[in-house]
Kinemage of the C-alpha trace (Angstrom):
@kinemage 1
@onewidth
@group {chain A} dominant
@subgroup {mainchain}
@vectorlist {calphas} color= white
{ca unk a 1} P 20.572 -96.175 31.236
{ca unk a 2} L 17.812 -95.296 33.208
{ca unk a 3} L 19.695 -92.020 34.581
{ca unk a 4} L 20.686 -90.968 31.137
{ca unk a 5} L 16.623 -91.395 29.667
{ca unk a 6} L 15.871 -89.268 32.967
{ca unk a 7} L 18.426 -86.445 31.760
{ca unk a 8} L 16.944 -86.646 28.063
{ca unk a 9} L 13.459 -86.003 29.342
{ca unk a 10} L 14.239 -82.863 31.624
{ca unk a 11} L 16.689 -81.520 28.624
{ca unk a 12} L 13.563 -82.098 26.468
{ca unk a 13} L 11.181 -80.509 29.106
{ca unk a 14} L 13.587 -77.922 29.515
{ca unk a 15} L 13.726 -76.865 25.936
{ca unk a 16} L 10.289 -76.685 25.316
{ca unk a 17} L 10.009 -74.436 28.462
{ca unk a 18} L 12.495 -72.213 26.798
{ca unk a 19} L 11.121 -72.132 23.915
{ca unk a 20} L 7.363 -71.027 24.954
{ca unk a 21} L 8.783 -68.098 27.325
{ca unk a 22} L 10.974 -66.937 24.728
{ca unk a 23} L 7.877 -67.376 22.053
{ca unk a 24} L 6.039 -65.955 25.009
{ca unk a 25} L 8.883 -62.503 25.155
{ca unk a 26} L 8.967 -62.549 21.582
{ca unk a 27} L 4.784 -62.181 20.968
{ca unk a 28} L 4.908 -60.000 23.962
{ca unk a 29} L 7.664 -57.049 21.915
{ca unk a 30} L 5.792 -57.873 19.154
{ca unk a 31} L 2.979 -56.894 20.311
{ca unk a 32} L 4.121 -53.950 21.995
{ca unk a 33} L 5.402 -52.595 18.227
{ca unk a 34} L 2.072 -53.040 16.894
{ca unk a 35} L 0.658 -50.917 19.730
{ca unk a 36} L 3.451 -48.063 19.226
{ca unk a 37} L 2.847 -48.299 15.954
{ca unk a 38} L -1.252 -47.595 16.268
{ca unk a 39} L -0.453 -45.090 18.375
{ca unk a 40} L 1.815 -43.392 16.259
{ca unk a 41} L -0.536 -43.642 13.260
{ca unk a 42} L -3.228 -42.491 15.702
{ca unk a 43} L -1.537 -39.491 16.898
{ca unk a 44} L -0.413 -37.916 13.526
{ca unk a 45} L 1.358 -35.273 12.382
{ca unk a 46} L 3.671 -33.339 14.955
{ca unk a 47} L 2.242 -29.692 15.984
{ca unk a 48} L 5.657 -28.623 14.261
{ca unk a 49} L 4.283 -30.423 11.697
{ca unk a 50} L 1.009 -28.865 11.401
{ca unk a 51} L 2.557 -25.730 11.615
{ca unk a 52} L 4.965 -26.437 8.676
{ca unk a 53} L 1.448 -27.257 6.447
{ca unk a 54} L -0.485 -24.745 7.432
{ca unk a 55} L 2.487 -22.205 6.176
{ca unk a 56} L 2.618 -23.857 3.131
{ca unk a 57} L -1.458 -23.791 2.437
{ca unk a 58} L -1.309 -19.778 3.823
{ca unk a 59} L 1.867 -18.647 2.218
{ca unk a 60} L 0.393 -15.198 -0.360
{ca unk a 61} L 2.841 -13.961 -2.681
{ca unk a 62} L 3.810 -10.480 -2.323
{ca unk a 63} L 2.780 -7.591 -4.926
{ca unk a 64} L 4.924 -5.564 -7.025
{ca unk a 65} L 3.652 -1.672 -7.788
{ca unk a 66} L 3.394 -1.401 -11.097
{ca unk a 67} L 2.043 0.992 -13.853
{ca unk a 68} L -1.413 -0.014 -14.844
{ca unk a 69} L -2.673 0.826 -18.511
{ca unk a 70} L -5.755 2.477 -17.421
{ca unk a 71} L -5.259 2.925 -13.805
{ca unk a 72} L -1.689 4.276 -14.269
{ca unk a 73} L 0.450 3.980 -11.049
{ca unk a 74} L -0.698 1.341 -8.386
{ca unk a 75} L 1.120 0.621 -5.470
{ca unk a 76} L 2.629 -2.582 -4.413
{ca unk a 77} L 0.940 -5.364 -1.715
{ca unk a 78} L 2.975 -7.568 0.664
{ca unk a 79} L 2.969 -11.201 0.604
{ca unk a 80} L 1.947 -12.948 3.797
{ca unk a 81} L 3.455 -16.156 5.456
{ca unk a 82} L 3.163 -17.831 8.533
{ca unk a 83} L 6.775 -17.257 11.343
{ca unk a 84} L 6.540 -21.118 12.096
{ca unk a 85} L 9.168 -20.747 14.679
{ca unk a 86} L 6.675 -17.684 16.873
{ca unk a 87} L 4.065 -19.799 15.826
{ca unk a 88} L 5.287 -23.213 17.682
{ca unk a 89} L 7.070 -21.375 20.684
{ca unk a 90} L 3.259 -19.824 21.142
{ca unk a 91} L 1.491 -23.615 20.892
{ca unk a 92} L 3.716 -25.375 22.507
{ca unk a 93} L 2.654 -25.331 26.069
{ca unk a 94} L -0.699 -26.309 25.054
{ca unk a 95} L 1.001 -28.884 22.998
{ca unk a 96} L -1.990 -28.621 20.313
{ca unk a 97} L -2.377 -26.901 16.945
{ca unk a 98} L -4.473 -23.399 17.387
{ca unk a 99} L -5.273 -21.545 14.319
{ca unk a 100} L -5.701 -18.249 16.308
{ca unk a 101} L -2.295 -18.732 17.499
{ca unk a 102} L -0.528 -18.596 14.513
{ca unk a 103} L 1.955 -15.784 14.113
{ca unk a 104} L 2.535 -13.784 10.359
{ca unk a 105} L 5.148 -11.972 8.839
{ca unk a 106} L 5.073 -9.564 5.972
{ca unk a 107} L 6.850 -9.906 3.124
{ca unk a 108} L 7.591 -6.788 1.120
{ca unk a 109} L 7.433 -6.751 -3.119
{ca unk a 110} L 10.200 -6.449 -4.741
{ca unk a 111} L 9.373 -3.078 -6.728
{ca unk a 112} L 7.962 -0.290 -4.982
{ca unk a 113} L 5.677 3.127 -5.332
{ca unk a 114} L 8.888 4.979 -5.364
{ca unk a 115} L 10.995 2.894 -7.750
{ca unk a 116} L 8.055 4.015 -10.491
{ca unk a 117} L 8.546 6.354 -13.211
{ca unk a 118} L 6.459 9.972 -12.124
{ca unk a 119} L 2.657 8.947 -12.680
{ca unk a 120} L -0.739 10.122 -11.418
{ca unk a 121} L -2.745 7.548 -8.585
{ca unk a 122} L -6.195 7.421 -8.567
{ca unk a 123} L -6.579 4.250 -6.145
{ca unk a 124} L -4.356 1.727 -3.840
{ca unk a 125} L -3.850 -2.089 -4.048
{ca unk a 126} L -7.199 -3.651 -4.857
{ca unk a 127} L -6.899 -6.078 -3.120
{ca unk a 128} L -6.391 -3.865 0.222
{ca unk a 129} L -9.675 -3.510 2.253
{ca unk a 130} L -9.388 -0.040 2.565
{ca unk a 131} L -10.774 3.582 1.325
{ca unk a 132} L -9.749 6.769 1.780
{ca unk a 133} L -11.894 10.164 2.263
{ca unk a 134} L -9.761 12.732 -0.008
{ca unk a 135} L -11.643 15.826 1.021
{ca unk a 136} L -10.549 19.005 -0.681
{ca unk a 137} L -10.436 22.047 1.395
{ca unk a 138} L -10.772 25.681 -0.502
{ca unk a 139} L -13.853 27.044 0.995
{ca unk a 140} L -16.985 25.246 3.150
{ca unk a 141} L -14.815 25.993 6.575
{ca unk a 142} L -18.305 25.809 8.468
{ca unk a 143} L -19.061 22.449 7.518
{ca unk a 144} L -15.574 20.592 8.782
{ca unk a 145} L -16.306 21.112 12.969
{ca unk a 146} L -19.117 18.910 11.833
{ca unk a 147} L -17.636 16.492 9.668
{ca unk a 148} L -14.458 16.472 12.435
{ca unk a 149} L -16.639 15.306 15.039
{ca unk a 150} L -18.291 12.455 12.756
{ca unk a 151} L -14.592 11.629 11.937
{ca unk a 152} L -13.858 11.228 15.421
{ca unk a 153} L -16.778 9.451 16.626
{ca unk a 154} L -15.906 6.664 13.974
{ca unk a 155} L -11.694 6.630 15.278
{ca unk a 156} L -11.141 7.424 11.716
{ca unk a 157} L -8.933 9.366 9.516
{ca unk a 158} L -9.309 11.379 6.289
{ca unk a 159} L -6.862 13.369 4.160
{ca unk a 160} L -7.478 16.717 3.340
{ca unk a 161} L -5.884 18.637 0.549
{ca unk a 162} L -5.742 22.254 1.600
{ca unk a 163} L -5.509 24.590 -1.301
{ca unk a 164} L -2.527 27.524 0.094
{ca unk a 165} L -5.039 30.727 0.442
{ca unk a 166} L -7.419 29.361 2.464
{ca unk a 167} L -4.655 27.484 4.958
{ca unk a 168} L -3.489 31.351 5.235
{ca unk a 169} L -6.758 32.857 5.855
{ca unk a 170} L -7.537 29.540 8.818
{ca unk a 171} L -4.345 27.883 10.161
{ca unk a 172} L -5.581 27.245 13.461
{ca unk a 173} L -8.335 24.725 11.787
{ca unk a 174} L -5.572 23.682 8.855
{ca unk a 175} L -3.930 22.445 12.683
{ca unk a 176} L -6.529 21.531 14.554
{ca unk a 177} L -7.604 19.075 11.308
{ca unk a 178} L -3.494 17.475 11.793
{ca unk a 179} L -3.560 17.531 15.480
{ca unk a 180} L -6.575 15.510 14.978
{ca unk a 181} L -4.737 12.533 13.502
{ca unk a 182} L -5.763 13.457 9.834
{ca unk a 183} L -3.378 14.125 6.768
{ca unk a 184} L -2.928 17.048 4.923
{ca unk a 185} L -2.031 17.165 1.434
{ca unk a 186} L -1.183 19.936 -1.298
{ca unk a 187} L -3.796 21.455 -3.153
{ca unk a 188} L -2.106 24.559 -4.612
{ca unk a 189} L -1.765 27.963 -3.634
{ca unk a 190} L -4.844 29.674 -5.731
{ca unk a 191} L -6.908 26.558 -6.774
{ca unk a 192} L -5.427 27.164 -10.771
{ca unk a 193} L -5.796 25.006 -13.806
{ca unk a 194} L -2.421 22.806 -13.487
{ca unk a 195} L -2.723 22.028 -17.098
{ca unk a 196} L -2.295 25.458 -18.434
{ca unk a 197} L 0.304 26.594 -16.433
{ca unk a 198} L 4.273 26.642 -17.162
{ca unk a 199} L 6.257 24.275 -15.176
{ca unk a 200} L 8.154 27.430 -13.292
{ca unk a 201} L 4.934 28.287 -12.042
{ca unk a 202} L 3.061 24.803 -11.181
{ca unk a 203} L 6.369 24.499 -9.138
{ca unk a 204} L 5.449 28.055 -7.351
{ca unk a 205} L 2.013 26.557 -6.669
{ca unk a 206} L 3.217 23.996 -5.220
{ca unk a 207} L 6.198 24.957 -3.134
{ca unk a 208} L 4.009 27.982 -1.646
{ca unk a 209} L 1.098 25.686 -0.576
{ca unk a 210} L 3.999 23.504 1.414
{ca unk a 211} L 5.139 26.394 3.016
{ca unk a 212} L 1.978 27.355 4.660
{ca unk a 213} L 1.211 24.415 5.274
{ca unk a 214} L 4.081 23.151 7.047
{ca unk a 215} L 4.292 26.742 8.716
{ca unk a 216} L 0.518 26.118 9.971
{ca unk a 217} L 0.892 22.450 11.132
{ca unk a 218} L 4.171 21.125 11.523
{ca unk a 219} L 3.996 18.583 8.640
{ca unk a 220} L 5.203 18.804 5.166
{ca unk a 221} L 3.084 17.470 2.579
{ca unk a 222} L 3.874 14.349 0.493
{ca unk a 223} L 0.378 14.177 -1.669
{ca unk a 224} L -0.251 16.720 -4.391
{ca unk a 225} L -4.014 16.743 -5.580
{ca unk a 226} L -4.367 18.978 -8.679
{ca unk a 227} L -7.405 20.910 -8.795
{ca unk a 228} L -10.739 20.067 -10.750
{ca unk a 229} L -8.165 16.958 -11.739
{ca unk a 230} L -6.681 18.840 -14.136
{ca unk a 231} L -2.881 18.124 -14.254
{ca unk a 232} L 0.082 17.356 -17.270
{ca unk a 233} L 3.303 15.067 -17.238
{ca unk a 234} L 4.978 18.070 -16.255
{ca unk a 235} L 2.760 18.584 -13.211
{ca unk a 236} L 3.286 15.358 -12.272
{ca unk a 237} L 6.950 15.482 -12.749
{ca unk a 238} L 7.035 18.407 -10.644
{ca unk a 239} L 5.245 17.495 -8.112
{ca unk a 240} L 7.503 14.432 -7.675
{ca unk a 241} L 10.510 16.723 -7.391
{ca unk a 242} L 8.853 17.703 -4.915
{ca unk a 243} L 8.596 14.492 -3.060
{ca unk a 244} L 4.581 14.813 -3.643
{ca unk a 245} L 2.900 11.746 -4.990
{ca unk a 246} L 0.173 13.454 -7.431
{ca unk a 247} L -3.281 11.736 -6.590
{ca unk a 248} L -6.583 12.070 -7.592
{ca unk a 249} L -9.790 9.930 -6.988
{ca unk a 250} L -11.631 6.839 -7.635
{ca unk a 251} L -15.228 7.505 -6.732
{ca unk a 252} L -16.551 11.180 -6.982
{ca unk a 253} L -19.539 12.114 -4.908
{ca unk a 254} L -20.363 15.388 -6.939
{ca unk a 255} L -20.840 16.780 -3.544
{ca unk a 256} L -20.682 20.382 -5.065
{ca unk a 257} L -23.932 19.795 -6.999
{ca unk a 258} L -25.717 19.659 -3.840
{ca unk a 259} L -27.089 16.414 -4.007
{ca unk a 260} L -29.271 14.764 -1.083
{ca unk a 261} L -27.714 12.304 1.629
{ca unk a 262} L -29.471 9.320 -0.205
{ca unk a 263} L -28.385 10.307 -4.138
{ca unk a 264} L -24.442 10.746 -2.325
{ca unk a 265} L -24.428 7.802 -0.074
{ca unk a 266} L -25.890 5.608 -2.839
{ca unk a 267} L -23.562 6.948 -5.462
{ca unk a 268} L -20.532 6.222 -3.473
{ca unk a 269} L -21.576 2.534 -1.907
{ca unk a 270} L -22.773 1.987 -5.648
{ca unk a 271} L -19.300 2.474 -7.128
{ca unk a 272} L -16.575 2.123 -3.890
{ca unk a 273} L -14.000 -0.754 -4.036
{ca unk a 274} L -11.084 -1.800 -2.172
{ca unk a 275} L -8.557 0.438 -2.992
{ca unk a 276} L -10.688 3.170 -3.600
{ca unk a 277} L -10.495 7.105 -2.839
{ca unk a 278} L -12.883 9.235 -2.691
{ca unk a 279} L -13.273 12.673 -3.059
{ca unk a 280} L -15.576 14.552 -1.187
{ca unk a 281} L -15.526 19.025 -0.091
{ca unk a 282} L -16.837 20.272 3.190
{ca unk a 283} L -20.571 21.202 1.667
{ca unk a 284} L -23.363 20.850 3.456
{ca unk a 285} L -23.978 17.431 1.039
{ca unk a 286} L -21.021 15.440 2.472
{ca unk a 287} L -21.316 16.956 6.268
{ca unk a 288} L -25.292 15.507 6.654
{ca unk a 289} L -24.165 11.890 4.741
{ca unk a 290} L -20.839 11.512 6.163
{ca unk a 291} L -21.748 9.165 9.074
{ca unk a 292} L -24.143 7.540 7.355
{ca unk a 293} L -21.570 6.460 4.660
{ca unk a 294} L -18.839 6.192 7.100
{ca unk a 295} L -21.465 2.933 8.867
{ca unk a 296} L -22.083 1.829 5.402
{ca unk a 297} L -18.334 1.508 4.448
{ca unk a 298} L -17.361 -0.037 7.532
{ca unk a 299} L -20.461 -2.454 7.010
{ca unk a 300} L -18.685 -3.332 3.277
{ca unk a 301} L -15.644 -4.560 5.536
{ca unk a 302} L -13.940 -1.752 4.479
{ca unk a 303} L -11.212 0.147 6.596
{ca unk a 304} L -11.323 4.112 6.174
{ca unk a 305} L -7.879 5.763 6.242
{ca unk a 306} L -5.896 8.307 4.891
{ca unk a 307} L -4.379 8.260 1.352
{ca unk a 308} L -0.979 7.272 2.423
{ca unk a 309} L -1.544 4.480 4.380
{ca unk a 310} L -4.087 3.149 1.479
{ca unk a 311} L -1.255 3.538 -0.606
{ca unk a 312} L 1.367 1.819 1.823
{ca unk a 313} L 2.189 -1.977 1.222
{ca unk a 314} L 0.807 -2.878 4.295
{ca unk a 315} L -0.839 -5.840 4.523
{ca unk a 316} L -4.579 -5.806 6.417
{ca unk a 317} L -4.066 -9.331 8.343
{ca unk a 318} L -6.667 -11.471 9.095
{ca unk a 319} L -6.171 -14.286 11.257
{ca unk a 320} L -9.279 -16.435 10.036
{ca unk a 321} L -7.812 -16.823 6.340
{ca unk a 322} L -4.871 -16.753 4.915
{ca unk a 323} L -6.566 -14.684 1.772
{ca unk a 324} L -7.202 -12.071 3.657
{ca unk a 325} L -5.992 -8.209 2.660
């Protein structure tokens, strides 16, 4: 009897033992999931993760060109998003989120400059951060070495419609102007009014200018300014035949009145936008404010380039907001 009482008490003592190291084991994992759990809540969101928000927040739409009531043919904008997978195979070493590491993509519109019916352009995309220096060239040939160099100094590029005559009169400065980087566009043959001539000879005007041109320079022209801004459908029509976009201008500095550096800078910085052109001549006006105006633009956050890359869908990216042109 005495053995059997003995047995109870160690199967008793036994069992409680059990009991407390597996209550013991049991707290213990417990435990352990509570701490994996603060961690994980801790931690947060993966850097895949992050990524995958931060494309969502910067995703922009892209832009379709489109004709405008007033402002008649306007080209398209891309749309901007974030190439998560670039993006996270650039972060992941680090194994943290970076902002400055994130990697975009454009994303082209849907309807473009080209799939337009024939109309005039007298800006880009407004919400581009870029200008463009149309400078028509039919006379003032001692005024561009100057305006050249200011051009250079700034790494920037204008486009200059030469009008036919004078490129035949000066090719070696209708090249040196295109080996400089710059564009050259069409500005007819003898400088005519493009409204009051038949469609026959708007074409001539056209297709002679081209020829000198290209036989000066090397490069074609696919930008048709019409002189004094004087221009029909058919002139536009033409000109697209052509493959010439007809363009024309946003801002006007009147540099042919003479004004002073002051009256053009301020009448230009008064009125320019993103998107804008402007039109200037080589006069002794737009030669003395050019760098001056130039500084001033840039200090707008503006880019200056020519009038086919303002009108190109190109997106200007920014990698401190995802709002940026």
């Amino acid at each position: 009897m005495g053995k059997i009482k003995h047995m109870i008490s160690v199967l008793i003592i036994g069992m409680i033992m059990f009991f407390f190291v597996e209550s013991k084991l049991i707290s213990g994992y417990l435990e352990e999931l509570k701490n994996e759990a603060q961690f994980a809540h801790q931690s947060g969101p993966s850097l895949l993760q992050q990524i995958q928000q931060e494309a969502k927040d910067r995703y922009v739409s892209p832009q379709n060109a489109k004709i405008d009531r007033v402002w008649k043919a306007i080209p398209g904008y891309n749309g901007l998003k974030v190439d998560e997978k670039k993006s996270y195979q650039l972060m992941k070493k680090d194994g943290r989120f970076q902002e400055s590491r994130l990697i975009y993509k454009q994303i082209p519109p849907k309807v473009h400059l080209k799939d337009l019916p024939p109309a005039p352009i007298y800006r880009g995309h407004s919400d581009k951060a870029m200008v463009s220096l149309a400078i028509n060239v039919a006379w003032g040939e001692e005024y561009l070495p100057e305006m050249l160099e200011v051009l250079k100094k700034h790494s920037i590029h204008a486009t200059f419609f030469f009008e036919g005559q004078w490129v035949k009169k000066h090719p070696d400065l209708a090249k040196m102007i295109i080996d400089a980087g710059h564009e050259g566009g069409n500005h007819s043959y003898t400088h005519p009014d493009m409204a009051r001539l038949s469609k026959a000879r708007a074409r001539e005007e056209m297709e002679k200018t081209n020829k000198v041109i290209e036989s000066a320079t090397g490069t074609r022209p696919l930008l048709f300014a019409p002189p004094s801004g004087s221009f029909t459908d058919a002139t536009v029509e033409t000109a697209h035949q052509l493959g010439m976009n007809t363009t024309l201008w946003t801002v006007d500095t009147i540099d042919w009145k003479k004004p002073t550096p002051e009256v053009l800078i301020n009448r230009v910085i008064s009125r320019v936008h993103p998107g804008a052109i402007i039109l200037m001549h080589p006069t002794e006006s737009s030669s003395a404010s050019l760098d001056t105006l130039v500084r001033k633009l840039k200090a707008k956050q503006l880019k200056v380039d020519t009038v086919s890359n303002l009108l190109s869908e190109t997106r200007i990216i920014s990698h401190t907001s995802s709002s940026s042109h």
